[in-house]
N, C-alpha and C positions, 0 to 999 in steps of 0.2 A: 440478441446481445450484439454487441459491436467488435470490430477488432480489436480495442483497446483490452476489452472482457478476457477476449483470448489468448491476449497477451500475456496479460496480468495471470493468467489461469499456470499457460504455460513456467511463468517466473516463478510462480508456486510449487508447482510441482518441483521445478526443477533444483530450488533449494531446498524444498524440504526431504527431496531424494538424496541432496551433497550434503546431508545431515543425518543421515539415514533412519528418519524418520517415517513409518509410516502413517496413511492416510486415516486409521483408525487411533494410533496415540497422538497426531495433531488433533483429531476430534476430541477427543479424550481430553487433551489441556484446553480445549478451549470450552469444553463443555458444549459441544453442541452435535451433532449428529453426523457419523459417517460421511450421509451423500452429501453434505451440504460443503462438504469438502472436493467431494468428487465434482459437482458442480462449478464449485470456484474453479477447478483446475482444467474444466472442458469449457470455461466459459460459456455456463449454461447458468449462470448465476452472478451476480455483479455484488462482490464485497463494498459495503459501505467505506467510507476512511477509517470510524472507528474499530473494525471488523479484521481490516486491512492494518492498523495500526497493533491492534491484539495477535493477528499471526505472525505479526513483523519482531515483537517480543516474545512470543513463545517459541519461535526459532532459533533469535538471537542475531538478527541482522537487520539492517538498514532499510527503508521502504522501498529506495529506488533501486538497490539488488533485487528487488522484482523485474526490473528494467533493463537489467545490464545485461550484459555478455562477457562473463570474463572480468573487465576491471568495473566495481561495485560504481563507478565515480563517469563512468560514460553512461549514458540514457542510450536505449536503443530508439525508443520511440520518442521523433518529433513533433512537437505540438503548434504548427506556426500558426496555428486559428485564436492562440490564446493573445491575449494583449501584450503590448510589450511590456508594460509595468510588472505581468502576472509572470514573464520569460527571466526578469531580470530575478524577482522574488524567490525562482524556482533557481535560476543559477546561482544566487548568494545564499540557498538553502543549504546546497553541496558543501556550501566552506566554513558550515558550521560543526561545532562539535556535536557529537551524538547527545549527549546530556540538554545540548541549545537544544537541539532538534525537537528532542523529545518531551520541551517546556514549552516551544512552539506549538507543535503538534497539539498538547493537550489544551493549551490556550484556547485552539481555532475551534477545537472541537467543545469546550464550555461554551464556547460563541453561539454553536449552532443552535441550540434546542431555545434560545433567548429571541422576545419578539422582535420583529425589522423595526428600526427607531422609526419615531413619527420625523416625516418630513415636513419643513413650512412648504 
């Protein structure tokens, strides 16, 4: 897995610890097994978006508070390999309302399972 894995692993744990949530009733609501909890959080396992969208509402916090340190609205982790179109996207995500967010979100993720359009 990659550093981002372990990131992401760490941001999990670490809010669903300032929740005090344990590793066995996150599985529990999310229905799925223990380790597969433990794994997200050692980053020995790589949460999908939809995965990662589903523990981001069974906790009750925002995705990018996986990211943050402190205030929910700074990213810890920079990504300058992505496009700039994909940087700006990702910064007017922030300035949406949680409800936006979360109409986006599900949008992109209807998108995904649908085939690539035929190109001329």
């Amino acid at each position: 897995m990659s550093a981002i894995d372990i990131l992401l692993g760490q941001g999990i744990a670490r809010q669903r610890r300032l929740r005090k949530i344990s590793q066995l009733e996150l599985a529990d609501r999310l229905n799925v097994p223990r380790q597969r909890i433990v794994d997200y959080e050692q980053g020995k396992r790589r949460a999908s978006a939809k995965e990662l969208f589903e523990i981001a509402e069974v906790i009750d916090l925002e995705i990018q508070d996986f990211f943050s340190r402190g205030n929910p609205l700074v990213p810890v982790v920079s990504m300058p390999s992505l496009p700039p179109e994909a940087q700006r996207l990702t910064e007017h995500y922030h300035t949406l309302s949680k409800p936006h967010r979360t109409a986006i979100f599900a949008f992109l993720l209807a998108g995904k399972d649908r085939p690539e359009p035929i190109r001329p």
